[in-house]
C-alpha positions, 0 to 999 in steps of 0.5 A: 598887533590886536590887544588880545594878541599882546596878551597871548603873546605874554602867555606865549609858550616856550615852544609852538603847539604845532604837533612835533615842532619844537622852534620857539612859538613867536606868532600868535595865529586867529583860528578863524580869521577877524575878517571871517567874523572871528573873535580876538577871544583867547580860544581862537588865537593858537601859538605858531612858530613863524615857519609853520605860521607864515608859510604853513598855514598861510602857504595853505599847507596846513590848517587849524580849527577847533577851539584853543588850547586843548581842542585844537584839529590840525590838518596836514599836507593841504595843497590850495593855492589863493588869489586876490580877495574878491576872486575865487578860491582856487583848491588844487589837489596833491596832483596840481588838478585844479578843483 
């Protein structure tokens, strides 16, 4: 785990800041993501239950953007599907067409 991260994860809060999820907030989240030029700077790591972490933002249910931890955008009900790095982004919509 990056230092930053150790350190948000002793400022973790007692629940996750996903709006309505009240399970503990145990994974600590890069809104942008390090290998997309993201930083390791408090604002840019967002507090997630594992649930909504693991399968939610990485499943591409759902996104976070925005700047932590008081102007955070959260977009629900995503429905993208990924490949292997190097190939292309697949986007499908809620009907399963491909993009």
């Amino acid at each position: 785990m990056c230092e930053p991260c150790t350190e948000l994860d002793a400022r973790l809060e007692a629940v996750a800041k996903v709006p309505g999820c009240s399970r503990a907030a145990v994974h600590a989240h890069h809104i942008i993501p390090r290998s997309q030029g993201g930083t390791d700077d408090p604002e840019n790591l967002v507090s997630l239950c594992a649930a909504h972490h693991l399968h939610g933002i990485h499943g591409g249910r759902m996104r976070v953007t925005g700047t932590a931890p008081d102007k955070l955008v959260w977009e629900f009900g995503l429905r993208r599907s990924y490949v292997a790095a190097g190939a292309r982004n697949l986007d499908i919509d809620a009907s399963g067409t491909s993009l």
